[in-house]
C-alpha positions in Angstrom: 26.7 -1.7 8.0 23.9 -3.6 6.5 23.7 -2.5 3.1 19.9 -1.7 2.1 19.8 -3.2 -1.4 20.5 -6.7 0.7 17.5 -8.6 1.7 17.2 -7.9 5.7 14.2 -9.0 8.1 13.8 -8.8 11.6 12.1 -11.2 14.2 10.4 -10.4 17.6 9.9 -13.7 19.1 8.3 -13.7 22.6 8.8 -16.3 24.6 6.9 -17.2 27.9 9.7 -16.5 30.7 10.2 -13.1 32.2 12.0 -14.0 35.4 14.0 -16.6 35.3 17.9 -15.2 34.2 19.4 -18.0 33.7 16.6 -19.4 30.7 16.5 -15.6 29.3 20.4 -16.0 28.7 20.1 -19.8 27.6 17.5 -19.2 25.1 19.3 -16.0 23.9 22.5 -17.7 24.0 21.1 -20.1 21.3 20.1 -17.5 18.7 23.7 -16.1 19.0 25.2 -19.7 19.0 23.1 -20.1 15.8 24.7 -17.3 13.9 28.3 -18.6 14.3 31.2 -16.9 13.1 29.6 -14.8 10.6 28.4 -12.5 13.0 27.1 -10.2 9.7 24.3 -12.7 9.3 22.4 -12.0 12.0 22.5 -9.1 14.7 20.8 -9.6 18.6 19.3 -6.2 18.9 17.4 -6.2 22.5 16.0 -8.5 25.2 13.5 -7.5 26.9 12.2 -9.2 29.9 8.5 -8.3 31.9 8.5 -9.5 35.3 4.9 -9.2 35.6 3.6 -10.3 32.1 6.3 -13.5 32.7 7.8 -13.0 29.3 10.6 -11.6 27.4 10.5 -10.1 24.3 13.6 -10.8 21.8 14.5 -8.8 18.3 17.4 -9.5 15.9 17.8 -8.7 12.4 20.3 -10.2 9.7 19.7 -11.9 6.1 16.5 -14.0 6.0 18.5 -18.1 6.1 19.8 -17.0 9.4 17.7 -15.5 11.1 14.9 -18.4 10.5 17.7 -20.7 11.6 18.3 -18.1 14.8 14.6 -18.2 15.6 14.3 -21.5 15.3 17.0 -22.6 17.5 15.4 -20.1 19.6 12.1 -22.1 19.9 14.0 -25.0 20.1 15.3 -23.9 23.3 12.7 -22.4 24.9 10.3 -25.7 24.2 13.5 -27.6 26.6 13.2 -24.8 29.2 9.3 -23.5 30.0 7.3 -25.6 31.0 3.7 -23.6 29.9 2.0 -26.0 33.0 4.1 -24.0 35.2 3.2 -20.2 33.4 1.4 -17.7 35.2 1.6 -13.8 33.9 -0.8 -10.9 32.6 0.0 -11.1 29.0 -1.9 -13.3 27.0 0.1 -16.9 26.1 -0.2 -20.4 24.6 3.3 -21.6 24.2 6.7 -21.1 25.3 7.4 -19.7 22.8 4.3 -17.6 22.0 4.2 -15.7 18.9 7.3 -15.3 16.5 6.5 -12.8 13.6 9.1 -12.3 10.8 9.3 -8.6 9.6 10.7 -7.4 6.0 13.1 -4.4 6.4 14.9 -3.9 3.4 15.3 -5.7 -0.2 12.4 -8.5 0.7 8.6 -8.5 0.4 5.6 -9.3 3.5 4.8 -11.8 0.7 8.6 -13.6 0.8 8.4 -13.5 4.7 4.9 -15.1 4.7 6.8 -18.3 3.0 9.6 -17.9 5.4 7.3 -18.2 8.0 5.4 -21.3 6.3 8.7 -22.9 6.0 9.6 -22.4 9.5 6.1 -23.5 11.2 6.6 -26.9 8.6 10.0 -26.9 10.2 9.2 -26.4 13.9 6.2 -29.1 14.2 8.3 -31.8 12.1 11.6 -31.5 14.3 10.4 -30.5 17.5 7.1 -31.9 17.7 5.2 -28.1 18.5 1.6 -27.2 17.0 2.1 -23.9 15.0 -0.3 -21.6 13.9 0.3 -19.5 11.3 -0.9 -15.8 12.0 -0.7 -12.5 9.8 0.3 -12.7 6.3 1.5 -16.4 6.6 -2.3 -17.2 7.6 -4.0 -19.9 5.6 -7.7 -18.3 6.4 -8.6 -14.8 6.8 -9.9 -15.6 10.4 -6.3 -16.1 11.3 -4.7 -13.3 10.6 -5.6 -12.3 13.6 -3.3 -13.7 16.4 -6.1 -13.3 19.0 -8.1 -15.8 17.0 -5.0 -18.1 16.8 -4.4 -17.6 20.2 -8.2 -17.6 21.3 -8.4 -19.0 24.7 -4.4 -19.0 25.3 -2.8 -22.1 26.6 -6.2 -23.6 28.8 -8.0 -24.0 25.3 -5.5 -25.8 23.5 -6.6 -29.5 24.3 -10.1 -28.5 23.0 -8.9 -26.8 20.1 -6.4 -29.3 19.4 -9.1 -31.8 19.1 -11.4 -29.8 17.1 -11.0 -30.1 13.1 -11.7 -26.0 12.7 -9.4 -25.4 14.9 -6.4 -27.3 15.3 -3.1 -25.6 14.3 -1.9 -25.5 11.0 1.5 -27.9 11.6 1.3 -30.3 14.2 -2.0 -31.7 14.1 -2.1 -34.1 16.5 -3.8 -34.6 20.1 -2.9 -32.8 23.2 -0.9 -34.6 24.9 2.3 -34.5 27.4 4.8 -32.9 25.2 1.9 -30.6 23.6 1.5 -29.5 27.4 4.5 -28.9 28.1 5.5 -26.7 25.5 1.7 -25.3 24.2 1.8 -23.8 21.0 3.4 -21.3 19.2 2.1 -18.8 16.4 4.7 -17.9 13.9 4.0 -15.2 10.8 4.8 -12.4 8.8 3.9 -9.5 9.3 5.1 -5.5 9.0 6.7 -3.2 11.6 4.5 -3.3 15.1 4.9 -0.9 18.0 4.3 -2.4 21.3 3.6 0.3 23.7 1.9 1.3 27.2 -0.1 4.0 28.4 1.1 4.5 31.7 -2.5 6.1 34.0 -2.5 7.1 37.7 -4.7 4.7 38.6 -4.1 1.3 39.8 -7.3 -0.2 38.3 -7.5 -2.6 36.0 -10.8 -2.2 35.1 -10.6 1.6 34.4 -7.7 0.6 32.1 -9.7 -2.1 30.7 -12.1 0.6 29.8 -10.0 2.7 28.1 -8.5 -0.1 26.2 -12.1 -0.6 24.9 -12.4 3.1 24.0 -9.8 3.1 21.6 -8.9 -0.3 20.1 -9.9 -1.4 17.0 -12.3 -4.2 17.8 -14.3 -2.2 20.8 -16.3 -3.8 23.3 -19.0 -5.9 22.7 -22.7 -3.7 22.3 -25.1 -4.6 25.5 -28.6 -5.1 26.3 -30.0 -1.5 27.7 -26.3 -0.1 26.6 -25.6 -0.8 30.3 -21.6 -2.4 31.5 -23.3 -5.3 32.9 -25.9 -6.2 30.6 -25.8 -9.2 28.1 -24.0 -8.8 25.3 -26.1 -8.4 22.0 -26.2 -10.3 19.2 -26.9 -10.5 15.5 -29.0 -12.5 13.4 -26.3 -15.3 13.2 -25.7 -15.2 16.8 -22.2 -13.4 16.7 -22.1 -10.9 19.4 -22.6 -7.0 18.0 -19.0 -5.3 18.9 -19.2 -0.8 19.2 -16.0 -0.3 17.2 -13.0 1.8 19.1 -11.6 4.8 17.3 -8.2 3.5 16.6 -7.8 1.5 13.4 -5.3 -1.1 13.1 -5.0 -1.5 16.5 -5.3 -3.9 20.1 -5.5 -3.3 23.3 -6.0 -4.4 27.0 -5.9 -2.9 30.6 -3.4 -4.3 33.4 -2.0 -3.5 36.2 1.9 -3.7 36.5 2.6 -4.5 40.3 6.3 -3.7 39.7 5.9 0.2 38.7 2.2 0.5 40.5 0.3 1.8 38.0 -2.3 0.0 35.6 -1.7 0.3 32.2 -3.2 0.5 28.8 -1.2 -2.2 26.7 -1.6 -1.6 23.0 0.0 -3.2 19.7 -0.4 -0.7 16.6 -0.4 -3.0 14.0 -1.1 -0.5 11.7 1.3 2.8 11.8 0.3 4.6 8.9 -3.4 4.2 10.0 -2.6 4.8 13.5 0.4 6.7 14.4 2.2 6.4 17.3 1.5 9.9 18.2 -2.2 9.5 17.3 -2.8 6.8 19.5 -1.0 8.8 22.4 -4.0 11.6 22.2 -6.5 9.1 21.6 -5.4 7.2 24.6 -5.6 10.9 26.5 -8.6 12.0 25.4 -10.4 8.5 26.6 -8.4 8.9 29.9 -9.7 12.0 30.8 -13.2 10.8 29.5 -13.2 8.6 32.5 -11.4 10.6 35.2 -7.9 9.7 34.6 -4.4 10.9 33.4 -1.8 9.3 30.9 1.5 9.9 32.7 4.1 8.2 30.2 4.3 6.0 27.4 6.3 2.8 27.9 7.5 1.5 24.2 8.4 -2.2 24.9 11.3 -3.6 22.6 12.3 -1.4 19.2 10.5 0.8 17.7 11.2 2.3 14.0 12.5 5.4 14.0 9.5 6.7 11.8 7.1 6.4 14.0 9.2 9.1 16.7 10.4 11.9 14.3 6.7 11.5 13.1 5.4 12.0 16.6 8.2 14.8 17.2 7.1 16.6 14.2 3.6 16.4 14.9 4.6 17.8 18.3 6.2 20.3 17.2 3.6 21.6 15.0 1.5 21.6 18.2 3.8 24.2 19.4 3.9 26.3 16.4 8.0 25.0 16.0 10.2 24.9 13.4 10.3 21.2 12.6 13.9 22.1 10.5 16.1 20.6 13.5 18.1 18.0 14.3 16.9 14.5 13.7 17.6 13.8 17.4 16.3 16.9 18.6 12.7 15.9 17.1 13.3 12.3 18.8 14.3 14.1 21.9 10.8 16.5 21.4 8.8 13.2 21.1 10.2 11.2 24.3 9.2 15.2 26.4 5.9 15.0 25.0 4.5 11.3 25.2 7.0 10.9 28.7 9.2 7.8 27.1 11.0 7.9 30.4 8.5 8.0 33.2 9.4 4.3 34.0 12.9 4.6 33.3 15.3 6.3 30.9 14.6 6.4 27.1 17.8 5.7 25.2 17.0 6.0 21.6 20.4 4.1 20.5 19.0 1.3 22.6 15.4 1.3 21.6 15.0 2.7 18.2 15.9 -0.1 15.2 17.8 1.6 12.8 20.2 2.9 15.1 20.7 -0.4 16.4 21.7 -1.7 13.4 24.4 1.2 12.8 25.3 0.7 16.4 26.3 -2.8 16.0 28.1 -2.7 13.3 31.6 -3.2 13.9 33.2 -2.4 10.6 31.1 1.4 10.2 33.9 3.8 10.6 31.9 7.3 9.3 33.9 10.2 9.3 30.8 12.4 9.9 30.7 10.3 13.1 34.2 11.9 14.0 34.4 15.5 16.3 35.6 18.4 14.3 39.1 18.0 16.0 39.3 14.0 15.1 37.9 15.2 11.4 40.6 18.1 11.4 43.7 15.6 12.3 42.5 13.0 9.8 42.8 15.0 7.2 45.8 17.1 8.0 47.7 12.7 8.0 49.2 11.1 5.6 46.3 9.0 4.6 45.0 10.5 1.0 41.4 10.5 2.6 39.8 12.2 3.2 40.6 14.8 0.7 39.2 17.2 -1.2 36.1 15.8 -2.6 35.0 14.7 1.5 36.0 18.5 2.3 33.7 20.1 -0.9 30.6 18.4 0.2 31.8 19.7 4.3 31.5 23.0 2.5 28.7 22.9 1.5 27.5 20.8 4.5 28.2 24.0 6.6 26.4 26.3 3.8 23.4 24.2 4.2 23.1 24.2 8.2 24.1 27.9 8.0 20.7 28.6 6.0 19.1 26.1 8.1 19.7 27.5 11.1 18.7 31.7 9.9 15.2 29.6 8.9 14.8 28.3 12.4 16.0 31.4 14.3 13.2 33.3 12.1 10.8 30.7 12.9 10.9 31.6 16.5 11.6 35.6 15.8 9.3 37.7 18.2 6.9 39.4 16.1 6.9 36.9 13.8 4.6 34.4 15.4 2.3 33.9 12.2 5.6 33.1 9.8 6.3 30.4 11.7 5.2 27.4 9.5 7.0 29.5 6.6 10.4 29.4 8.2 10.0 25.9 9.1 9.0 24.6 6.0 12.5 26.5 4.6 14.3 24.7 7.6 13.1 21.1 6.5 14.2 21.9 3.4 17.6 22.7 4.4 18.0 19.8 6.7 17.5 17.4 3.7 20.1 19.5 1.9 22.1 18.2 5.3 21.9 15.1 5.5 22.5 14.5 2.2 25.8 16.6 2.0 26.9 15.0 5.0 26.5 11.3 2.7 28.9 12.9 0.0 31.4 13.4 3.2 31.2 9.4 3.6 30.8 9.0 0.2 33.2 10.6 -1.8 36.1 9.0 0.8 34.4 5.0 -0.5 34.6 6.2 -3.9 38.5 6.8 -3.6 38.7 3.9 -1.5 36.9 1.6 -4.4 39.4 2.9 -6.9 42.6 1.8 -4.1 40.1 -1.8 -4.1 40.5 -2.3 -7.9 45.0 -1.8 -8.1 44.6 -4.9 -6.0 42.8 -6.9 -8.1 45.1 -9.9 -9.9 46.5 -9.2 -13.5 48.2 -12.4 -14.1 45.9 -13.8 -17.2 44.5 -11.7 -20.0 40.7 -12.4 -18.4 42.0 -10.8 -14.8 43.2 -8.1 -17.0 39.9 -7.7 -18.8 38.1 -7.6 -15.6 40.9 -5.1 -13.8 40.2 -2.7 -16.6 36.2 -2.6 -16.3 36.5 -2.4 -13.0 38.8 0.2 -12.9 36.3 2.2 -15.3 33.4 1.5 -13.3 35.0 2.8 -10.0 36.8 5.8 -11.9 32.8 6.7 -13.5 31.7 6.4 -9.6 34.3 9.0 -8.5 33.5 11.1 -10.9 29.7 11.4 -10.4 30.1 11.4 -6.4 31.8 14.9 -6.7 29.3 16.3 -9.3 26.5 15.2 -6.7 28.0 17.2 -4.6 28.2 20.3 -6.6 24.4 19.6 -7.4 23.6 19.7 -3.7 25.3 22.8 -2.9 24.2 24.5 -5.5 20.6 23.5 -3.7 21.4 25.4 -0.9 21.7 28.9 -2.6 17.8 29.2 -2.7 17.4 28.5 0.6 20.6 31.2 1.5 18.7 33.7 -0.9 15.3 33.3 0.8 17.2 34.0 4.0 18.8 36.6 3.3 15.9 38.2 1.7 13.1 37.4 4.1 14.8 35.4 7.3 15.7 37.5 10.7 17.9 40.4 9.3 20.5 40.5 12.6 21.5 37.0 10.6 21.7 38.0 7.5 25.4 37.9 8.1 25.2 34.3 8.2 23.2 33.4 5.0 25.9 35.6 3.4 29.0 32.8 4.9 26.8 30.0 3.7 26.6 31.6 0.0 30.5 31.9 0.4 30.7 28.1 1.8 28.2 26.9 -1.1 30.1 28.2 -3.8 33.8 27.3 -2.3 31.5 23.6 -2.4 30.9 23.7 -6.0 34.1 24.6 -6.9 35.8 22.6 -5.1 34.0 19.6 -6.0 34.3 20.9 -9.9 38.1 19.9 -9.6 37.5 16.6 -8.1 34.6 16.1 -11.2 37.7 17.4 -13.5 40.8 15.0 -12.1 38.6 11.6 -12.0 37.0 12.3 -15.3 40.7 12.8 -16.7 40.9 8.4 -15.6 37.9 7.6 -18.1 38.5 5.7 -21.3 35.1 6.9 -22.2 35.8 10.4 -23.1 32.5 11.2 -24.4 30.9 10.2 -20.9 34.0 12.3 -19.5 33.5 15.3 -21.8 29.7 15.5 -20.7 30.2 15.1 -16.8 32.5 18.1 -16.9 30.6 19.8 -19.4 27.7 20.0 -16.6 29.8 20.6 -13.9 31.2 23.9 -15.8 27.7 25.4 -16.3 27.4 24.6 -12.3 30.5 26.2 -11.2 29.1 29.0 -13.5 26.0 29.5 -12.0 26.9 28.8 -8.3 29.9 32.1 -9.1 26.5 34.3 -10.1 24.2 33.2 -7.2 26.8 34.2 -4.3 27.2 37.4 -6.1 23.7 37.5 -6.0 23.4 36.6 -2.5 26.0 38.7 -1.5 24.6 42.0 -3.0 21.7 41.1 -0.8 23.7 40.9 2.4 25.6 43.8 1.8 22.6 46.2 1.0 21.2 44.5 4.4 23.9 45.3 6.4 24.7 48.9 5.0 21.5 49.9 5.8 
């Protein structure tokens, strides 16, 4: 898996063929041929083609060096294979390969892909001979930030602009000529996460969607002479036309109609999620619909979309319905694909369309044991291997405590009777689905902390230096198991405030159940207490080791009193 401390990016080049096959694959084939061997560099996470816009939209991710040199071999192939004198399709385009943003994920600043970007638009126009513009963050002017300005006119205006000193591109300055025709020009920058999406409508027209589109987007329509459709647009003092503003910020949008599913769309980029939502622009798009007469039918996201922007929209859902939002992460997903119709068109697979889990997915050498079935967990354990073990098993424990007090919130939250509790149970429920997920990371993570001590007996320990560096190694990995375990007692101990508010105030025929996870919790804490104690008995430092198993004592302590405590509760409960 790609650890998140590394610097990681993705790209979302779109290139100006949606039909042909057989330039799709070529053009894929050479951003895979350009991450060789190392296939950790760089990861191909979707293609995906659009018969009737004629273009295909490409994302991989991997560490920034090769995934410019993957998008540039990338351009480099498409500028040999589309010929933009031949392009017809419904999305706007002005090179074969169109636009070609770079995208910070992890360990790497908008700022550090904006040079990227520069680097590569240098790179692009001095080898391959294409005009770049540089859009977004990588803009040299503020008017270019926006890659309708950049793209203003698409592919027709590019020998005007070409010749005109405001705006010619930024690399490649030259006059348009036979090669510039050929290939047009492409618009590279940096920029952050953007969700392509359309708003399916039961209409076929176009200019109904276009309509819409105008409603909502950012920019708005242009303001007209008797505020009637086909009166002259209105202008200010300086002679720029006077725009009504939409009510989406941070976003663009258009109308088409998509001949292969018959229906017209609205086709908007949120450039902005935390001022837009993806959910937010769903209602919007709704409310403007049925302004005009028409229905939103489904939501079409095109390529990957970050997995915030769905458990947002499932949570916000949810809310909707007065739900407990305390669920399973793929439950909420599952809530948000129901309510915005993700798979009108065809089937929403979110290991296929949502980035993070594309990542995971591809990553050959992730072997989780929370990934296992109970039976496949049960077996490992019960082998001859020495991991998992004990430590894995403690934070299991207390796994199962957790999702025990989790589940008695959301079964309150939807208790009959207790209609205006709701948002109290589910507020416990979120609560104890953080205590979850990170009890199910100690599983992983106490088994790499074992495995990091196995790492350091292999080290060499011929010279006095390999012997030196053995033995701080050894200390360092020994401290690491020894804090993993005490993490774990920290977070089951967590969960007895949630068990407690459970069994005090959550449905009473569970009580039953927040009394097994007080049982489970403490078993947890205990039994990570003996891991803290064994691996702290490995550290030369014995005043570090003194005080990590000084804290876990007053722990184990406590967590004894709280299931009494708990327990008292339960019994009382049940007895009467």
């Amino acid at each position: 898996m790609f650890a998140m401390q590394k610097q990681l990016i993705e790209c979302v080049p779109n290139f100006s063929e949606g039909r042909d096959k057989t330039i799709i694959n070529a053009i894929t084939d050479a951003i895979k041929g350009a991450i060789g061997s190392d296939s950790s560099q760089v990861t191909l996470l979707d293609v995906d083609p659009g018969e009737a816009t004629n273009r295909t939209v490409v994302t991989f991710v991997g560490s920034p060096e090769a995934v410019v040199e993957a998008a540039f071999q990338g351009i480099k192939r498409a500028a040999e294979l589309i010929d933009m004198r031949r392009h017809h399709g419904a999305h706007p385009r002005q090179g074969a390969t169109d636009v070609c943003p770079l995208i910070p994920v992890s360990g790497i600043t908008l700022e550090e892909c904006a040079e990227l970007a520069r680097a590569l638009g240098q790179r692009v126009a001095d080898e391959l001979g294409i005009p770049v513009y540089c859009y977004e963050e990588a803009a040299f002017t503020p008017e270019r930030r926006n890659l309708a300005v950049c793209r203003r006119g698409e592919y027709e205006a590019l020998p005007e602009k070409m010749a005109s000193e405001t705006e010619a591109p930024d690399f490649g300055d030259r006059p348009f000529d036979e090669q510039a025709a050929r290939t047009g020009a492409t618009t590279i920058g940096a920029r952050d996460f953007l969700i392509a999406v359309n708003f399916n409508l039961n209409t076929t027209s176009t200019r109904r969607a276009n309509a819409i589109a105008f409603d909502v987007r950012e920019k708005g329509r242009p303001q007209r002479e008797g505020g009637k459709p086909n009166g002259k647009p209105m202008r200010d003092a300086d002679g720029n036309i006077i725009m009504i503003p939409g009510t989406l910020k941070g976003t663009k949008a258009i109308g088409w109609f998509i001949p292969e599913y018959g229906v017209a769309q609205v086709s908007m980029n949120i450039t902005d999620m935390n001022a837009t939502p993806l959910h937010m622009a769903f209602d919007e798009v709704c409310r403007a619909a049925a302004a005009r007469g028409v229905r939103v039918t489904g939501t079409e996201i095109v390529g990957l979309v970050p997995k915030r922007a769905l458990v947002e929209a499932g949570r916000y859902f949810l809310h909707k319905q007065q739900r407990s939002t305390g669920i399973p992460e793929q439950e909420i997903i599952r809530m948000a694909d129901k309510s915005m119709g993700l798979s009108e068109l065809k089937p929403f697979i979110p290991r296929e369309k949502v980035i993070e889990y594309m990542i995971l997915n591809r990553d050959k050498e992730a072997r989780r044991l929370t990934d296992m079935s109970l039976t496949a967990f049960a077996n490992e354990t019960a082998s001859e291997s020495p991991a998992p073990g004990g430590g894995s098993i403690a934070a299991y424990m207390g796994t199962l405590a957790a999702a025990l007090g989790t589940m008695v919130a959301n079964l309150s939250a939807h208790k009959a009777g207790w209609d205006d509790r709701w948002e109290e149970f589910s507020n416990y429920a979120d609560g104890g689905r953080v205590l979850v997920d990170r009890l199910l990371e100690l599983v992983d993570e106490d088994t790499q902390a074992f495995n990091r001590i196995m790492a350091v007996y292999a080290m060499p320990k011929s010279t006095d230096e390999e012997r030196q560096a053995r033995a701080e190694a050894l200390e360092e990995a020994t401290l690491y198991a020894t804090e993993v375990p005490l993490n774990t007692m920290k977070a089951a101990f967590d969960a007895f405030e949630l068990l407690e508010a459970m069994a005090r105030e959550g449905n009473p025929a569970s009580v039953s159940d927040a009394g097994v996870g007080a049982l489970a919790a403490r078993a947890a804490v205990l039994g990570a207490q003996l891991n803290v104690r064994i691996n702290a008995a490995g550290l030369k430092n014995r005043s570090r080791a003194e005080s990590l198993c000084d804290e876990a004592d007053e722990i184990a302590t406590l967590a004894t009193l709280r299931e009494q405590e708990i327990l008292q509760i339960v019994n009382d409960k049940i007895d009467s």
